[in-house]
ZARO-671565 format. One line per field, with one value per residue: residue in three letters; x, y, z of N, C-alpha, C in turn; chain; residue number from 1. Coordinates in pm, whole numbers. Example, Ala and Ser with C-alpha at 12.3 -4.5 7.8 and 13.67 -1.06 7.14 Angstrom:
% ZARO-671565
filo [ala/ser]
nc1 [1319/1285]
nc2 [-569/-225]
nc3 [780/708]
cac1 [1230/1367]
cac2 [-450/-106]
cac3 [780/714]
cc1 [1320/1290]
cc2 [-330/3]
cc3 [780/787]
titor [A/A]
zamar [1/2]
% end
This chain:
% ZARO-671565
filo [unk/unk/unk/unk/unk/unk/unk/unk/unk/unk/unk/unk/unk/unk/unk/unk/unk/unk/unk/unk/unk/unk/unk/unk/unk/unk/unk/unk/unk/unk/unk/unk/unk/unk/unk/unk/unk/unk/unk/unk/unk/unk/unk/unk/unk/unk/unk/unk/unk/unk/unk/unk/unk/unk/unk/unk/unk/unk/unk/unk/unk/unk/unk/unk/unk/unk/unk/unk/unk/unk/unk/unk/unk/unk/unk/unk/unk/unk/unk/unk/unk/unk/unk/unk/unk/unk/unk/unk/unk/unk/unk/unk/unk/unk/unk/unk/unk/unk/unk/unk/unk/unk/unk/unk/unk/unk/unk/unk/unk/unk/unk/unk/unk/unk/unk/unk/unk/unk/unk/unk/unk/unk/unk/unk/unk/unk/unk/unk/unk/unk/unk/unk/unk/unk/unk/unk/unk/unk/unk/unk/unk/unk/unk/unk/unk/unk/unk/unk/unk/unk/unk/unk/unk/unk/unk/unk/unk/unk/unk/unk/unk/unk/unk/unk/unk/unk/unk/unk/unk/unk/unk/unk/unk/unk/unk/unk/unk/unk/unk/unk/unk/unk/unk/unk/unk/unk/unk/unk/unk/unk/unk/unk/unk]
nc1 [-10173/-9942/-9993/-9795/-9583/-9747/-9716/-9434/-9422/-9608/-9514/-9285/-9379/-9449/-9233/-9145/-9286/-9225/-9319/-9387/-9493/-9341/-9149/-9277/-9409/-9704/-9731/-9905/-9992/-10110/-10068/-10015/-10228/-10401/-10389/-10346/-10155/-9978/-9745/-9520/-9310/-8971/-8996/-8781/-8777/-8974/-9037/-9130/-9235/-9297/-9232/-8978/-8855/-8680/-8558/-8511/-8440/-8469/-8663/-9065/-9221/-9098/-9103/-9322/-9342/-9160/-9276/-9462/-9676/-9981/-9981/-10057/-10014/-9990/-10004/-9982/-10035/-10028/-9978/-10014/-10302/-10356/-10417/-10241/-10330/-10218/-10129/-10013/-9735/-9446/-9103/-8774/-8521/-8184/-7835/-7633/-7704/-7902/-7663/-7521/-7678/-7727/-7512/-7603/-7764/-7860/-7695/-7801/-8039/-7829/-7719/-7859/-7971/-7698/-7778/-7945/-7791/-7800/-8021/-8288/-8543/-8835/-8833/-8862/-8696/-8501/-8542/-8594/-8296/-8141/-8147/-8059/-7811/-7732/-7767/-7600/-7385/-7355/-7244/-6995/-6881/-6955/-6782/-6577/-6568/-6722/-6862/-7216/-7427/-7520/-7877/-7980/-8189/-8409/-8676/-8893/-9147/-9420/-9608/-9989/-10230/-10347/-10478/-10601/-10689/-10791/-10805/-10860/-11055/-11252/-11638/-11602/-11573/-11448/-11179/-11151/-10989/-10906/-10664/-10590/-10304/-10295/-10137/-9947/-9994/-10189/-10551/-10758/-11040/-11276/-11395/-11685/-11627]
nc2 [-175/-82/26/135/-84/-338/-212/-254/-517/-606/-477/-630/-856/-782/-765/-1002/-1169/-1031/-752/-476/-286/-275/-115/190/447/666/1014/1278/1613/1928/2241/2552/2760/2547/2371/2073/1793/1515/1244/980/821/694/477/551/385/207/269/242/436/628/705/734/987/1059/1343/1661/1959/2161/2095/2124/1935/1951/2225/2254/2062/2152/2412/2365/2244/2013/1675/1349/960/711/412/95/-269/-496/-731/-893/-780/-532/-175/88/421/733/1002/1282/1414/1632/1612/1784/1582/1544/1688/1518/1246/1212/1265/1067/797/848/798/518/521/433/460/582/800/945/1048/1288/1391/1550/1667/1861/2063/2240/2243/2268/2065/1953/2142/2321/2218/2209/1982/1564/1455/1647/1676/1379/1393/1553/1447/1192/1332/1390/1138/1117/1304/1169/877/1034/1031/1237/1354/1403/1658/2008/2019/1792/1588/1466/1368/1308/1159/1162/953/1010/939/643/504/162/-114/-410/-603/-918/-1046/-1265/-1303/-1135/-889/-639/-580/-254/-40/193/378/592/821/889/1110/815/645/429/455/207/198/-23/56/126/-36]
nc3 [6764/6518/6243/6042/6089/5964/5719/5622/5644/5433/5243/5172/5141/4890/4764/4719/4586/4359/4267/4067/4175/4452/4471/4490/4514/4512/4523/4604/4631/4750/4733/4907/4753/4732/4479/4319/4283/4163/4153/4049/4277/4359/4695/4905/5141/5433/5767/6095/6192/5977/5599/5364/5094/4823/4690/4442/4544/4310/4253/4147/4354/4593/4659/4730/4970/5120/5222/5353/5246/5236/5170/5048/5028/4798/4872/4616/4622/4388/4389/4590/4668/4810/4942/5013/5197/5346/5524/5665/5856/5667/5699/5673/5578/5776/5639/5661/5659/5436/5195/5252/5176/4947/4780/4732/4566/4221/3864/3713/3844/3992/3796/3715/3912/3884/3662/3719/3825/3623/3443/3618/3780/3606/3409/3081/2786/2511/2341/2284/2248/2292/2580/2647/2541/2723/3014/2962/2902/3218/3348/3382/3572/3793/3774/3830/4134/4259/4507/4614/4440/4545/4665/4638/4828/5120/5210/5537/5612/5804/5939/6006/5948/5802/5596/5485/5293/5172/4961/4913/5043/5167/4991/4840/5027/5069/5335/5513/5655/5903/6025/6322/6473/6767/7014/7122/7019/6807/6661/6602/6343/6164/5829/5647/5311]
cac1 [-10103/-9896/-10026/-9640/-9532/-9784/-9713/-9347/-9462/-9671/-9397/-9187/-9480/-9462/-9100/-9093/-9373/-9172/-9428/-9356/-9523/-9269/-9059/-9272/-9548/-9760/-9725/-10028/-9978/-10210/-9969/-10048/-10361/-10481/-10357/-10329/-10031/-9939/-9645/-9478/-9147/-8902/-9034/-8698/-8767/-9088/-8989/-9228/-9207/-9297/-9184/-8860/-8842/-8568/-8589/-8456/-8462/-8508/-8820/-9161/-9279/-8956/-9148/-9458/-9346/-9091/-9341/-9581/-9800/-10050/-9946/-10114/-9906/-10100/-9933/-10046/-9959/-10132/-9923/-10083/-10404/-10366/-10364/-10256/-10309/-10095/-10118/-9893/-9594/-9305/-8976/-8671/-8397/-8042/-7781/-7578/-7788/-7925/-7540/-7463/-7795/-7727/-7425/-7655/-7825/-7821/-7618/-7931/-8028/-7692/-7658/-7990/-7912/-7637/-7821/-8077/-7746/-7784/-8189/-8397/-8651/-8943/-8771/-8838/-8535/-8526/-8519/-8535/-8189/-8054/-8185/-8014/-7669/-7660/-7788/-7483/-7275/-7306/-7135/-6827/-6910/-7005/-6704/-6473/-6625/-6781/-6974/-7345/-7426/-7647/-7971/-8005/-8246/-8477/-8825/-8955/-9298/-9469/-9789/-10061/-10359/-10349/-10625/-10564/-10758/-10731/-10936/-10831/-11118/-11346/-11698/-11563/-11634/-11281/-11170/-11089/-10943/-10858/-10594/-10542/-10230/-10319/-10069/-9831/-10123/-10292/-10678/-10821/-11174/-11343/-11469/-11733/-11539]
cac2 [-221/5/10/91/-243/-407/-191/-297/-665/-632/-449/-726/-942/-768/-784/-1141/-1193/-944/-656/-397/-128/-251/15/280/555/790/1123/1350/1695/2004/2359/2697/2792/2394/2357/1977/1762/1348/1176/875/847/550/494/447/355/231/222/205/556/640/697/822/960/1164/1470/1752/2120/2220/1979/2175/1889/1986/2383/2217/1990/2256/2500/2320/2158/1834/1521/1176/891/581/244/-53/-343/-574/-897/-912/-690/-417/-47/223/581/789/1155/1300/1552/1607/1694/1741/1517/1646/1682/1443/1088/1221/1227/889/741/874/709/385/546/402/623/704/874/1050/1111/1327/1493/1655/1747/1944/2202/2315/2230/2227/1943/2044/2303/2283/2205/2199/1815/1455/1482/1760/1596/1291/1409/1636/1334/1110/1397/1368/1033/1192/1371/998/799/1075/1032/1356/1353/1484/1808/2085/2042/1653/1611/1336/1381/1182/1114/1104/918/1034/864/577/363/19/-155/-571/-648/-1051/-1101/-1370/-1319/-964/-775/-583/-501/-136/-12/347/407/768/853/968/1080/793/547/420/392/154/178/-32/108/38/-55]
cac3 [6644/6472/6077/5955/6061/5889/5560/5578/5593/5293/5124/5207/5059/4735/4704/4727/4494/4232/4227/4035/4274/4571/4519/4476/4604/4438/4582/4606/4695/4740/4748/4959/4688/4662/4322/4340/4209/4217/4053/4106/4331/4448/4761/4967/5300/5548/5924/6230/6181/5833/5510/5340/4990/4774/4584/4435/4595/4232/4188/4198/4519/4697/4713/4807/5081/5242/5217/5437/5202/5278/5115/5072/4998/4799/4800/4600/4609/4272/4405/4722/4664/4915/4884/5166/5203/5408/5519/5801/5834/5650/5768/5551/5622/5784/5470/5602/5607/5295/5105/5256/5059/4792/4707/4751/4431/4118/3857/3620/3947/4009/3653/3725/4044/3877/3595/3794/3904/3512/3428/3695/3774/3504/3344/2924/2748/2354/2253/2407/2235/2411/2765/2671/2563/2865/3116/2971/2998/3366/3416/3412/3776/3892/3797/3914/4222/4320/4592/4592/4400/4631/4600/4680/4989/5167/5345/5586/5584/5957/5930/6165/5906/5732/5539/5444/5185/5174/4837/4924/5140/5105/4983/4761/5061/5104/5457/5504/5809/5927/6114/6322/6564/6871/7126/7080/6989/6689/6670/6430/6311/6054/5725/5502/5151]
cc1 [-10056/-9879/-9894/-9568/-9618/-9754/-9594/-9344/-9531/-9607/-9302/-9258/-9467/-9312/-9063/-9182/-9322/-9283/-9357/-9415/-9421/-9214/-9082/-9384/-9566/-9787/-9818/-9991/-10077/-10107/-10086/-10202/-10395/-10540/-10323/-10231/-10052/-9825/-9628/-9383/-9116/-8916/-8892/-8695/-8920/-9028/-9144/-9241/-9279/-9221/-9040/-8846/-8742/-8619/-8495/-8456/-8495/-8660/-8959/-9235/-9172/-9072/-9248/-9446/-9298/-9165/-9451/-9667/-9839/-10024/-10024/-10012/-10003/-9973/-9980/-9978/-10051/-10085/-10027/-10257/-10451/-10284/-10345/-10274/-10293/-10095/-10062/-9828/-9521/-9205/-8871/-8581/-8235/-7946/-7716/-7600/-7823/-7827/-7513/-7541/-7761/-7675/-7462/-7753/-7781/-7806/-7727/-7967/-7960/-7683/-7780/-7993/-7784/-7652/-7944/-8019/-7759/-7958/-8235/-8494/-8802/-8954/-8832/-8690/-8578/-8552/-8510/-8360/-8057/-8038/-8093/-7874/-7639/-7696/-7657/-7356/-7239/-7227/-7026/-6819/-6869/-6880/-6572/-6476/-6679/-6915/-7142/-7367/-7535/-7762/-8055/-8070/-8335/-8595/-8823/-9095/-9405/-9578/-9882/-10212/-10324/-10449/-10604/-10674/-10707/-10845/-10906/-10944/-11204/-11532/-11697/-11601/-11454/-11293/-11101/-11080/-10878/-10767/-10556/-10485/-10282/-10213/-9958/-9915/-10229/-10410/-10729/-10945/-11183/-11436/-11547/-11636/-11637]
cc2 [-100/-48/5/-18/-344/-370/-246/-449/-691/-608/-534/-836/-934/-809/-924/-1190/-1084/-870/-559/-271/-124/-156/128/308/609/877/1255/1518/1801/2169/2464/2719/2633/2369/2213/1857/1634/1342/1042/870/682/579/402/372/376/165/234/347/657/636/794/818/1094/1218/1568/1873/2142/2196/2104/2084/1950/2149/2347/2191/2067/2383/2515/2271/2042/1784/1399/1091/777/464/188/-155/-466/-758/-988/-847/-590/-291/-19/360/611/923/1144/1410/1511/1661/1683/1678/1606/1568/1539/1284/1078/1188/1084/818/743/815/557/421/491/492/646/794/1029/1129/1203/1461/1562/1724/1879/2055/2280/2306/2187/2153/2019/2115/2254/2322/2173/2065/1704/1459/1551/1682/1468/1288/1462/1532/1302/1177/1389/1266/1059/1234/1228/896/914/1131/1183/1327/1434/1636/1863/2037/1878/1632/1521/1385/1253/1218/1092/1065/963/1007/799/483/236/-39/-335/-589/-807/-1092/-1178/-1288/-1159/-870/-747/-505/-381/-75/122/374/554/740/987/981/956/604/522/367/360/192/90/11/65/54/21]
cc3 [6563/6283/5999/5979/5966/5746/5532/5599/5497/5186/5100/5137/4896/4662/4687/4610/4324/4137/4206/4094/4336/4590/4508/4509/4488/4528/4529/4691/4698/4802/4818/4873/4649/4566/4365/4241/4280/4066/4133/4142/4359/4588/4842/5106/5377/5621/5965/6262/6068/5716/5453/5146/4945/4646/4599/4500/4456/4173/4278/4366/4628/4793/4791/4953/5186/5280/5320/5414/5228/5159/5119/4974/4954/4751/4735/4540/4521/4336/4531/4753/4773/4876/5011/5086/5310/5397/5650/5797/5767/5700/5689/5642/5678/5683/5514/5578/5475/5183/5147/5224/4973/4723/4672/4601/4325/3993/3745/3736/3928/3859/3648/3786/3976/3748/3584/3838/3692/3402/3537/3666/3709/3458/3185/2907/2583/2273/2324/2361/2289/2566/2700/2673/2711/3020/3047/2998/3153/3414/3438/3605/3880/3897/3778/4059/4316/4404/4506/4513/4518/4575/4651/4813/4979/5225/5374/5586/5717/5953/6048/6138/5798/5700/5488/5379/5097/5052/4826/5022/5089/5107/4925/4836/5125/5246/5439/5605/5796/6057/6182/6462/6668/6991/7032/7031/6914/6754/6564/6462/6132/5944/5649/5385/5084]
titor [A/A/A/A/A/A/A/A/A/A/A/A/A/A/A/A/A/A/A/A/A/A/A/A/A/A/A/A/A/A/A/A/A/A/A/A/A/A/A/A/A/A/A/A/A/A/A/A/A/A/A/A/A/A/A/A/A/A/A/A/A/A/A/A/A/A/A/A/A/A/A/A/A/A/A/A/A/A/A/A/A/A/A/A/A/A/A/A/A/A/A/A/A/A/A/A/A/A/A/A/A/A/A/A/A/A/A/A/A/A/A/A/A/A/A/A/A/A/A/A/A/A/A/A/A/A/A/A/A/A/A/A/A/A/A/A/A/A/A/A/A/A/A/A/A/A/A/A/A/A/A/A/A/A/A/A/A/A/A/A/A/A/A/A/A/A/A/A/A/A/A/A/A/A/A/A/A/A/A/A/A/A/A/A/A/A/A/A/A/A/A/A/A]
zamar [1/2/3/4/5/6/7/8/9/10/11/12/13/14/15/16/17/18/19/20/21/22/23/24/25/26/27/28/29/30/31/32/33/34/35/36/37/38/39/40/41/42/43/44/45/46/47/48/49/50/51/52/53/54/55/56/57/58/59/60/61/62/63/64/65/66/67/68/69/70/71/72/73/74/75/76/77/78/79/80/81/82/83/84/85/86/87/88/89/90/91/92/93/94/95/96/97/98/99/100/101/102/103/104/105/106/107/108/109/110/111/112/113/114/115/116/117/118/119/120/121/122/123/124/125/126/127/128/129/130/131/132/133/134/135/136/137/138/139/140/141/142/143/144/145/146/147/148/149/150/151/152/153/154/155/156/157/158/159/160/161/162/163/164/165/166/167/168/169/170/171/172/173/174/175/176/177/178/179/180/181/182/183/184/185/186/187/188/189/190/191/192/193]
% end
């Protein structure tokens, strides 16, 4: 059984049930000196494969991930009561799948991505004021259709351990299952909760 089909049937669970996780991961990172970092991303894409999420090159995870750093990925899903976690490889995306996404972005997004070629992602900037004129400034870029600015890029996500966590089980004892890729072949084991 391959665990990423079941996550994109639960994600498919949540979205129908109008969970406000569905569309998104928390991203766990640990850099070169395991200085340790999580945020929250739009989680665009689970295949049978893994995961796919977008970022900046200017964004401090961007250094992390291209750098070689370990990742864990936690889903949860409150609609359905199941969490995942998710460690694996990343690989950056080639530019041009990445630009033809993008345009599938919605333009707070875009209006983002091209404010990252003049403040970088976590830069200080003087005022929410400032950040907000210079975000609306960007629409201009967007509805004179300019493609992508540099900088715009995708990881994928290769799972090769995933934990699953069903807190719906009867008698409050939550099944928790461990999944690890071997070769071209998941092995479950059951966990104590």
């Amino acid at each position: 059984m391959n665990p990423l089909a079941t996550i994109v049937e639960d994600r498919s669970l949540a979205f129908a049930a109008d969970d406000p996780m569905a569309k998104t991961c928390t991203l766990a990172l640990a850099d070169g000196d395991g200085h340790a970092s999580a945020r929250t991303l739009v989680l665009r894409e689970v295949t049978v494969n893994g995961l796919v999420v977008f970022m900046n090159q200017s964004s401090p995870k961007w250094r992390v991930l291209s750098s070689g750093g370990h990742y864990e990925v936690l889903l949860w899903y409150p609609s359905i009561q199941r969490q995942y976690r998710i460690q694996g490889t990343a690989k950056e995306l080639a530019d041009e799948g990445v630009r033809e996404s993008w345009q599938l972005r919605p333009d707070p997004g875009k209006r983002l991505d091209f404010l990252y070629r003049d403040h970088p992602q976590s830069s200080p900037i003087k005022d929410r004021t400032q950040l907000l004129q210079s975000v609306i400034a960007k629409q201009q870029f967007i509805n004179d259709g300019h493609p992508p600015p540099n900088g715009v890029t995708a990881f994928h996500l290769t799972a090769t351990m995933i934990e699953r966590l069903d807190l719906s089980q009867e008698l409050e004892v939550h099944d928790r299952r461990r999944f690890t890729l071997r070769g071209d072949a998941w092995i479950s084991q059951v966990l104590v909760p």
